[in-house]
MDTraj code that builds the backbone (N, CA, C; nanometers):
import mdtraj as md
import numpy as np

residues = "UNK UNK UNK UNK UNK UNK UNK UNK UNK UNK UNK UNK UNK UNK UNK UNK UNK UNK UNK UNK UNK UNK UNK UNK UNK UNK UNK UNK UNK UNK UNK UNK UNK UNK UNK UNK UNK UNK UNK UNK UNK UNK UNK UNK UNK UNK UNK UNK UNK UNK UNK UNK UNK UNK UNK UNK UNK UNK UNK UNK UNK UNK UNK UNK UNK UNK UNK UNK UNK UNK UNK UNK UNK UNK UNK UNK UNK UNK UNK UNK UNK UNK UNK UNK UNK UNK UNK UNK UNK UNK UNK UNK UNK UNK UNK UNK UNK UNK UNK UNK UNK UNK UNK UNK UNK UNK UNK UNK UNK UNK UNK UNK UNK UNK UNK UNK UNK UNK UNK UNK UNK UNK UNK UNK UNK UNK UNK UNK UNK UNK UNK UNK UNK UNK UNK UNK UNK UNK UNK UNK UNK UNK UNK UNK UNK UNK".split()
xyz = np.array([
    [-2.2631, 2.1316, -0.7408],
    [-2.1426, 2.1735, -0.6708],
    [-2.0641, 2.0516, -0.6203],
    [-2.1356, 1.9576, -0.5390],
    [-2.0975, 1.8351, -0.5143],
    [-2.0195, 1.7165, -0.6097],
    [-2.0657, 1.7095, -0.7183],
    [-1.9963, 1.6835, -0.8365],
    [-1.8945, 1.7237, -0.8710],
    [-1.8579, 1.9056, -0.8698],
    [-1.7983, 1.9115, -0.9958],
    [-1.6845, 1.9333, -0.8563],
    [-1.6926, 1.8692, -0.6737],
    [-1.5810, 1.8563, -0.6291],
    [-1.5270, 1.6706, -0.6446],
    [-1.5991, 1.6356, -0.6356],
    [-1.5544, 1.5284, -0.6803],
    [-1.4643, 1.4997, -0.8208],
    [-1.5353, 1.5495, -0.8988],
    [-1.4961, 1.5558, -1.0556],
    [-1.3100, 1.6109, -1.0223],
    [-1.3027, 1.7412, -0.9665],
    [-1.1795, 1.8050, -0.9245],
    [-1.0930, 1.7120, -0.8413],
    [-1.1221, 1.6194, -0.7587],
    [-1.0518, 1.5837, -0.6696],
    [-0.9838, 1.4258, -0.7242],
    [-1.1135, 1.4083, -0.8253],
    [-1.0426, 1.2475, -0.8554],
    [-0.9374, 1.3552, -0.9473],
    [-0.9487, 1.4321, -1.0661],
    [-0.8647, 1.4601, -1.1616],
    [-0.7122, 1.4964, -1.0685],
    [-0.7173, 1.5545, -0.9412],
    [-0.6188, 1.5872, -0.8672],
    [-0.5361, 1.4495, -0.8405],
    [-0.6431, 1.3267, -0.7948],
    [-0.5410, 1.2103, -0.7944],
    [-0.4888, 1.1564, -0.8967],
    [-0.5562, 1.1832, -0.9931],
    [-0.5441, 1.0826, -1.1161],
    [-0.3610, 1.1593, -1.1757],
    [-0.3970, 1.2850, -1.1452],
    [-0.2703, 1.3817, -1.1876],
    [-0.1791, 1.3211, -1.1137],
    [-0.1710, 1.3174, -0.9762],
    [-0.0456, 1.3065, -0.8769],
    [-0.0323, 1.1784, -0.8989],
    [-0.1190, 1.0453, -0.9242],
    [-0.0765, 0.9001, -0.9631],
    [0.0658, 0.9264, -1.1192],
    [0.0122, 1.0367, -1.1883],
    [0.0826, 1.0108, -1.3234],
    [0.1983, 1.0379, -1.3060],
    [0.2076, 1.1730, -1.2125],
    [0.3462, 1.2060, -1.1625],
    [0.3950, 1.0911, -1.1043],
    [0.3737, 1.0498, -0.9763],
    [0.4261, 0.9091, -0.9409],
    [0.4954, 0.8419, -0.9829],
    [0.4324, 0.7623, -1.0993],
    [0.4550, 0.6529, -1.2490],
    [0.5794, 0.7141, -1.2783],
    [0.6079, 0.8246, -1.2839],
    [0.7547, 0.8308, -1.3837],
    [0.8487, 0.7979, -1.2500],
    [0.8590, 0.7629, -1.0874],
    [0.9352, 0.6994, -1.0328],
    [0.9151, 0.5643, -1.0139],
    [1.0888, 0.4959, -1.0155],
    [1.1119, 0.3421, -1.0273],
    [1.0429, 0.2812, -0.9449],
    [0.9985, 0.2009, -0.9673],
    [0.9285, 0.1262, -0.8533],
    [1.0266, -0.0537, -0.8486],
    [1.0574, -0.0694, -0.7669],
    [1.1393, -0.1966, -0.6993],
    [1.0167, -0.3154, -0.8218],
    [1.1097, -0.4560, -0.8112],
    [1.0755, -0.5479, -0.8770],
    [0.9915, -0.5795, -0.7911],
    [0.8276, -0.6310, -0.8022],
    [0.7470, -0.6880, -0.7408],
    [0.6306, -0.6149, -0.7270],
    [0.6492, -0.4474, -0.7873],
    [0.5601, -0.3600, -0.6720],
    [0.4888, -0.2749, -0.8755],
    [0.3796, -0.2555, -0.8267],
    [0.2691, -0.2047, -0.9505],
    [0.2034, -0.0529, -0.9095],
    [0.1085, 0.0377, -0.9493],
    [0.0228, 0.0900, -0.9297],
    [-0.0960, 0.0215, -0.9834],
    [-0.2231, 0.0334, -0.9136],
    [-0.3394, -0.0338, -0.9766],
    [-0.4647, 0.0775, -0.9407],
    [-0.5374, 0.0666, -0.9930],
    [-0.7094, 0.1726, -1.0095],
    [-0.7211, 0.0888, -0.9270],
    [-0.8415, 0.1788, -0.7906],
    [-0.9730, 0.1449, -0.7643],
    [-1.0415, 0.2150, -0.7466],
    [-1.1817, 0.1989, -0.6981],
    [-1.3041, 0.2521, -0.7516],
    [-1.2960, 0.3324, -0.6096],
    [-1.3140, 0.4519, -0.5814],
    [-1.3156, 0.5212, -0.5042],
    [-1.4283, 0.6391, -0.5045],
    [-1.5961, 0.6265, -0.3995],
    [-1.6817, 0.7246, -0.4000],
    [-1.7337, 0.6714, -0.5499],
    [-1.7623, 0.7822, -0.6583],
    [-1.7485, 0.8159, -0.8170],
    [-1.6519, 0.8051, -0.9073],
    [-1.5125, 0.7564, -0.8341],
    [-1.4491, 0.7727, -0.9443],
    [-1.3543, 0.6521, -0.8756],
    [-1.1901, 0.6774, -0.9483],
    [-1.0803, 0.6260, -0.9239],
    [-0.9545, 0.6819, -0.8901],
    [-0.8861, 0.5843, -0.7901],
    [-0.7459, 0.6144, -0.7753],
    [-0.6338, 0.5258, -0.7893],
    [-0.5150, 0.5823, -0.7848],
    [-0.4320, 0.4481, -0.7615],
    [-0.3538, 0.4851, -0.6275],
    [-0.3319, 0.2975, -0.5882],
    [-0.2741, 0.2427, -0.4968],
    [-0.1865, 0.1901, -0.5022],
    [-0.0531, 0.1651, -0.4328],
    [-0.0103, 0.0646, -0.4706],
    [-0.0287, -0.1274, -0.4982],
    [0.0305, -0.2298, -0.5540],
    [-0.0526, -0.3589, -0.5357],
    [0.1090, -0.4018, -0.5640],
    [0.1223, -0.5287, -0.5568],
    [0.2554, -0.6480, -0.5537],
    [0.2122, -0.6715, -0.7273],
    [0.3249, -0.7417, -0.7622],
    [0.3055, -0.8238, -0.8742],
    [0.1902, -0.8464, -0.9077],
    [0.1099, -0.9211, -0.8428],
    [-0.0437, -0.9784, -0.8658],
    [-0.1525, -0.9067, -0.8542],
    [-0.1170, -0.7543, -0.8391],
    [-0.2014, -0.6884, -0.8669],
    [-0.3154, -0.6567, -0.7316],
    [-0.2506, -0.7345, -0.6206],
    [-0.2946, -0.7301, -0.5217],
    [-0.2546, -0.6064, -0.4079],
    [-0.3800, -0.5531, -0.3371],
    [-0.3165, -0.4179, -0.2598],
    [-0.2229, -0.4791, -0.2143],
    [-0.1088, -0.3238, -0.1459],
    [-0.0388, -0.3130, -0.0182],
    [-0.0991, -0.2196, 0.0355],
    [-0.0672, -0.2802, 0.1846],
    [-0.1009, -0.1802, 0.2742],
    [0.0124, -0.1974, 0.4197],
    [0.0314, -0.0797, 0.4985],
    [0.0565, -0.0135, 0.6320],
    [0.0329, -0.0615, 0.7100],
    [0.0998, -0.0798, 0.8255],
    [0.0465, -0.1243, 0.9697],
    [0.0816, 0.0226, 1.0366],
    [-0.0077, 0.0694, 1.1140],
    [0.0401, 0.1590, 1.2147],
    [0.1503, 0.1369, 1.3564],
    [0.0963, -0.0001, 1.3099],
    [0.2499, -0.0358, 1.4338],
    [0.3714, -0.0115, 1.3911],
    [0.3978, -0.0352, 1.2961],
    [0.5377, 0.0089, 1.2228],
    [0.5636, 0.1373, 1.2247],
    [0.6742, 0.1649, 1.3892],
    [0.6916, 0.2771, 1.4381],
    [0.7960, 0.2803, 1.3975],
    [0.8972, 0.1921, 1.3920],
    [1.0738, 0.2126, 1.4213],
    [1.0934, 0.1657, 1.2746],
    [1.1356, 0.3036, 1.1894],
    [1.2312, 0.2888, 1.0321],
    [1.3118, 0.1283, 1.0651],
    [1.2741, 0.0789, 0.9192],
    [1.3516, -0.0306, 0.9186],
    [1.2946, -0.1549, 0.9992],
    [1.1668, -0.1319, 1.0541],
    [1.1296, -0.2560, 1.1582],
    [1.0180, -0.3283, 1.1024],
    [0.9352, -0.4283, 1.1045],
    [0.8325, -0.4957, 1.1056],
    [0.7945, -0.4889, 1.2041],
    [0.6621, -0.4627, 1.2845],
    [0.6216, -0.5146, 1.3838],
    [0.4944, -0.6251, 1.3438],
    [0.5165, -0.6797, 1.2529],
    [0.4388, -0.8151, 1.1977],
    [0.5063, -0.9352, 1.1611],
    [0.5140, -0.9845, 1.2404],
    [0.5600, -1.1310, 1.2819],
    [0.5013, -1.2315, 1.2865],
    [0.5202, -1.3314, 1.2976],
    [0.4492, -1.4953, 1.3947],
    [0.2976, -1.4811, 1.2869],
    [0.1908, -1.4606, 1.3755],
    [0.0691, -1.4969, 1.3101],
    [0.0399, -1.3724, 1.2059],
    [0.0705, -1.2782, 1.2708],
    [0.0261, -1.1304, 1.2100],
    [0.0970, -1.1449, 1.0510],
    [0.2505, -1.2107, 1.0241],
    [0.2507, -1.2048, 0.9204],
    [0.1495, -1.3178, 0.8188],
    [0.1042, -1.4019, 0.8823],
    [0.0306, -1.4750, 0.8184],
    [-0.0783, -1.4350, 0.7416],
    [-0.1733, -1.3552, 0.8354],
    [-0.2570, -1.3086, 0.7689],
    [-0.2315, -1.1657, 0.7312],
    [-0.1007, -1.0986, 0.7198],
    [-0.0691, -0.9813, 0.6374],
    [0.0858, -1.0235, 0.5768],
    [0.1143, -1.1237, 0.4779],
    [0.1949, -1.1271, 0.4497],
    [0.2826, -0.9978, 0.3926],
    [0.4184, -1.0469, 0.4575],
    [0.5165, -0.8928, 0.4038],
    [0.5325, -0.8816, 0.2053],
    [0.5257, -0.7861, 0.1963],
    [0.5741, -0.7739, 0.0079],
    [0.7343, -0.8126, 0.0408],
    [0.7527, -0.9484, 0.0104],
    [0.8883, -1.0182, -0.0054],
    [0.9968, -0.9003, -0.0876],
    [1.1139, -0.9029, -0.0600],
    [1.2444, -0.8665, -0.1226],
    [1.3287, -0.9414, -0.1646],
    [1.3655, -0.9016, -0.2753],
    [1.5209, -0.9963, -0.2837],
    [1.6288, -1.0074, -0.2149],
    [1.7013, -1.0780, -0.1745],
    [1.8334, -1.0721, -0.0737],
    [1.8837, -0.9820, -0.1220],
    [1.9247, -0.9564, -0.2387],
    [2.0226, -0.8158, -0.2705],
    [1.9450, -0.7034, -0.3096],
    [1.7972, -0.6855, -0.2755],
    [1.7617, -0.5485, -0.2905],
    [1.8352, -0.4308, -0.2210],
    [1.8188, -0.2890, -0.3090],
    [1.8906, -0.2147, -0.2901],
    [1.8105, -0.0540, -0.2503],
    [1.7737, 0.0028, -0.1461],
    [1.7460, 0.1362, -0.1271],
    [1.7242, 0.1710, -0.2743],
    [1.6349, 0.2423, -0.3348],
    [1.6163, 0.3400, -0.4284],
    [1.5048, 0.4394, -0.4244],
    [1.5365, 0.6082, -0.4195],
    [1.4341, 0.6982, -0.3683],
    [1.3205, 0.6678, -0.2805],
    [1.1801, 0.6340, -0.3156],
    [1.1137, 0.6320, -0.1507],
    [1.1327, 0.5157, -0.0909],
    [1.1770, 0.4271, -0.1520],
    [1.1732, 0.2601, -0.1179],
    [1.3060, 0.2192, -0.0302],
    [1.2890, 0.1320, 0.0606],
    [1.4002, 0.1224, 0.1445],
    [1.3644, -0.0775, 0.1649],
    [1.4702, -0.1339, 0.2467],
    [1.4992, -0.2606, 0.2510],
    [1.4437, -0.3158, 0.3993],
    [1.3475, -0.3816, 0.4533],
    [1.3504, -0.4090, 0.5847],
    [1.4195, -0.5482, 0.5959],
    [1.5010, -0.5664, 0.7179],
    [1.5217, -0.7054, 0.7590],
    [1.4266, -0.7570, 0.8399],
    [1.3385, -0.8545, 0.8429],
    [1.2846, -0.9469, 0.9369],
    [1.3383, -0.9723, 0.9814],
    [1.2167, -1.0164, 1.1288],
    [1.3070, -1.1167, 1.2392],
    [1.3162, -1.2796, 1.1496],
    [1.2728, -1.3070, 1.0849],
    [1.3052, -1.4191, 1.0073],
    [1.4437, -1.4074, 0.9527],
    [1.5001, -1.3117, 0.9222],
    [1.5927, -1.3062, 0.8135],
    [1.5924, -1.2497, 0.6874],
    [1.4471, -1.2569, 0.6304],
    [1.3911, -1.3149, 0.5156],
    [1.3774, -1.0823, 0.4969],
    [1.3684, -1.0209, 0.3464],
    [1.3616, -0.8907, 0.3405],
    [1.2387, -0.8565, 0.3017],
    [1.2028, -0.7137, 0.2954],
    [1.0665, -0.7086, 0.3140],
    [1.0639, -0.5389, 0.2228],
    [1.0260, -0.5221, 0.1185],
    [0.9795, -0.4054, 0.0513],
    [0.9046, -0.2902, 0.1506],
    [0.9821, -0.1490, 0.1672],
    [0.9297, -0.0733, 0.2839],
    [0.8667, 0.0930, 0.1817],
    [0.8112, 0.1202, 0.1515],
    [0.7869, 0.2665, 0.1091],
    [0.7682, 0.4074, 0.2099],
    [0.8430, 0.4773, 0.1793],
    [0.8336, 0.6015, 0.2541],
    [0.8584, 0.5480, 0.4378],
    [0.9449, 0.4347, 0.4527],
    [0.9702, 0.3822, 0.6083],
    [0.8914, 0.3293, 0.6471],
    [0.7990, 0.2531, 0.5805],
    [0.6425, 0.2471, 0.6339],
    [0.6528, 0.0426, 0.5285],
    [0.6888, -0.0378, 0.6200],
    [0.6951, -0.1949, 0.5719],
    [0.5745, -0.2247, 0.4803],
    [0.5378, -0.3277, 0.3741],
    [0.4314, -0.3029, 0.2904],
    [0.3785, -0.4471, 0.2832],
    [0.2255, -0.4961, 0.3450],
    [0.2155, -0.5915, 0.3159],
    [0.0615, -0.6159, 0.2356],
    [0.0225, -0.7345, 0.2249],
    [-0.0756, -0.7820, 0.1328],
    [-0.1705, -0.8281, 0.3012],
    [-0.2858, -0.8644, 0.1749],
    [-0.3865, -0.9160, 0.2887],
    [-0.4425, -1.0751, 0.2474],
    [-0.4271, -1.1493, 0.3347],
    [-0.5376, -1.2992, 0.3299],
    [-0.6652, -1.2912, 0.2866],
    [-0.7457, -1.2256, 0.3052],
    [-0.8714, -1.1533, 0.2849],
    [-0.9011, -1.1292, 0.1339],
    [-0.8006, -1.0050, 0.0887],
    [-0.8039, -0.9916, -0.0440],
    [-0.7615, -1.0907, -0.1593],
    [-0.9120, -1.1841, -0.1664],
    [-0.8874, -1.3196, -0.2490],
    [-0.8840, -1.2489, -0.4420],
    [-0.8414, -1.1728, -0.4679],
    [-0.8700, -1.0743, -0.5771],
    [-0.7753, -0.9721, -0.5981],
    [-0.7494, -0.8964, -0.7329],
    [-0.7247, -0.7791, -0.7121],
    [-0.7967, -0.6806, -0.7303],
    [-0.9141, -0.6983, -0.7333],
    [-1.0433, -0.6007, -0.7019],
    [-1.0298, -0.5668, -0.5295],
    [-0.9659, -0.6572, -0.4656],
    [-1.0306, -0.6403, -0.3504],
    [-0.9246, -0.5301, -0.3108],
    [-0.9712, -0.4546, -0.1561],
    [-0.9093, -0.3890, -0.0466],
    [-0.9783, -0.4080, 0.0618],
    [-1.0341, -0.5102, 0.0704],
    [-1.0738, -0.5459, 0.2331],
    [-0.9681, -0.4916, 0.3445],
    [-0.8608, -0.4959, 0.3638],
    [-0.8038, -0.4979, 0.4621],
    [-0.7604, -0.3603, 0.4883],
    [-0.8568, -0.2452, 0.4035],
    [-0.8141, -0.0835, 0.4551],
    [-0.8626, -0.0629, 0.5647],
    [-0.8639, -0.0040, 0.6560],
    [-0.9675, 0.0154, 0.7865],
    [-0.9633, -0.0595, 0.8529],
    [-0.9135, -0.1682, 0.8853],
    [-0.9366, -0.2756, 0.9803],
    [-0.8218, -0.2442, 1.1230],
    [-0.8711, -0.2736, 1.2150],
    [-0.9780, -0.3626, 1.2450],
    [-1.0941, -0.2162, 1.2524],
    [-1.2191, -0.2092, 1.2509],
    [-1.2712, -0.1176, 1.2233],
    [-1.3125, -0.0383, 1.3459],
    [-1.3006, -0.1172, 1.4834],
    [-1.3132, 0.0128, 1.6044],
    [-1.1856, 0.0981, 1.6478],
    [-1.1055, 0.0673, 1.5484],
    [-0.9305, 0.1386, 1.5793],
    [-0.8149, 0.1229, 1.4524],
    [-0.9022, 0.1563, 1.3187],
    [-0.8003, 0.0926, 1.2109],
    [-0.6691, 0.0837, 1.2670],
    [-0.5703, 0.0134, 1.1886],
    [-0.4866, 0.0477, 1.1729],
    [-0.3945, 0.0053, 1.0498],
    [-0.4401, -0.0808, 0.9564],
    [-0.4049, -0.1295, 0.8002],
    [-0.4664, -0.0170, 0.7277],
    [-0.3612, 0.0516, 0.6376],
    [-0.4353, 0.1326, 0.5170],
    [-0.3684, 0.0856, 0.3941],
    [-0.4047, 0.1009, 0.3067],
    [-0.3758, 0.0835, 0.1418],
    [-0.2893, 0.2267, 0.1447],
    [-0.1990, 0.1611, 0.0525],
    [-0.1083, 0.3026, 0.0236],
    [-0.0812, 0.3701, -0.1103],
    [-0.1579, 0.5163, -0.0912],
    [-0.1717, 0.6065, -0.1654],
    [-0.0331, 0.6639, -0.2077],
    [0.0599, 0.6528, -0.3175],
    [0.1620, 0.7071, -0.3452],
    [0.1492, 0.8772, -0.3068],
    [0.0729, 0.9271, -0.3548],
    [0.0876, 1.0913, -0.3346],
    [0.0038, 1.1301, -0.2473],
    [-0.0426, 1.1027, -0.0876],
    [-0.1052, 1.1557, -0.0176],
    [-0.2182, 1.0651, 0.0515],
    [-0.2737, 1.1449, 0.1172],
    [-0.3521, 1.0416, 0.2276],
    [-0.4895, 1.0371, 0.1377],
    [-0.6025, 0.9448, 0.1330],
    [-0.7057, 0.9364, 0.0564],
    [-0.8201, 0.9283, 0.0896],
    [-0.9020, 0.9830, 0.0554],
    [-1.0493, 0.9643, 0.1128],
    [-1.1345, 0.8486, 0.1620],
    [-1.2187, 0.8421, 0.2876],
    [-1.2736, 0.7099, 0.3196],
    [-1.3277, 0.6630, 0.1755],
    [-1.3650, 0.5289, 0.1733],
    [-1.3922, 0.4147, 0.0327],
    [-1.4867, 0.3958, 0.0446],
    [-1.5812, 0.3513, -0.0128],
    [-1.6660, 0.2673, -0.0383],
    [-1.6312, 0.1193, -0.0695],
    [-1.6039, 0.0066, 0.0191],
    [-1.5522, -0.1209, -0.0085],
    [-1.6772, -0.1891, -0.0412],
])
top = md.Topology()
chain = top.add_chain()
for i, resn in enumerate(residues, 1):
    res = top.add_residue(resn, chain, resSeq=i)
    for name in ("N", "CA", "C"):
        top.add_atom(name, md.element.get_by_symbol(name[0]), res)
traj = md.Trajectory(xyz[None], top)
């Protein structure tokens, strides 16, 4: 029984990833597999194949609240100066100046940590109060096995 929900639930993501894929995704930004429980999903990753992920601080559409050190070790998914709004994707300005790739209002960055694109270290963290998740195009996703 246990199986054949698993079996159902990856085929449910694997479905809603495909749907996904047929929307544009901004220059810089991928879907990538990972190994999730028994099976796989996709996430989003940058160019390099590396996750993005969420800050829960990022309350206010359009804001970063990762700055100074925080962007250091969560660098923002860079924008082009003339990026342009298209369906879920929107434009953040930094307090730098500098633009920042946002999905569904929600700013998108990489992790220091994740020396790989195998990796997702930085889902769950910090781990007595996450608040970095990897972002699931079609819905919220089951705890991982990292």
């Amino acid at each position: 029984m246990r199986a054949l929900f698993l079996l159902t639930m990856v085929a449910a993501l694997t479905l809603g990833a495909t749907s996904f894929a047929d929307e544009a995704l901004p220059s810089g930004v991928k879907l990538k597999q990972i190994r999730i429980m028994s099976g796989a999903a996709s996430v989003l990753a940058d160019a390099k194949g590396m996750t993005l992920y969420t800050f829960d601080k990022d309350q206010t559409p359009g804001k970063s609240s990762c700055n100074a050190k925080c962007a250091e070790n969560w660098p923002p998914l860079a924008a082009p100066a003339d990026a342009k709004p298209v369906g879920n994707w929107t434009v953040v300005s930094r307090d730098d100046g500098s633009k920042q790739w946002a999905f569904k209002g929600k700013p998108l960055y990489t992790f220091v940590q994740d020396i790989s694109p195998a990796y997702y270290k930085g889902n769950g963290l910090p781990t007595d109060k996450p608040m970095w998740h990897y972002v699931v195009p079609e819905g919220p996703m089951p705890d991982v096995a990292k």
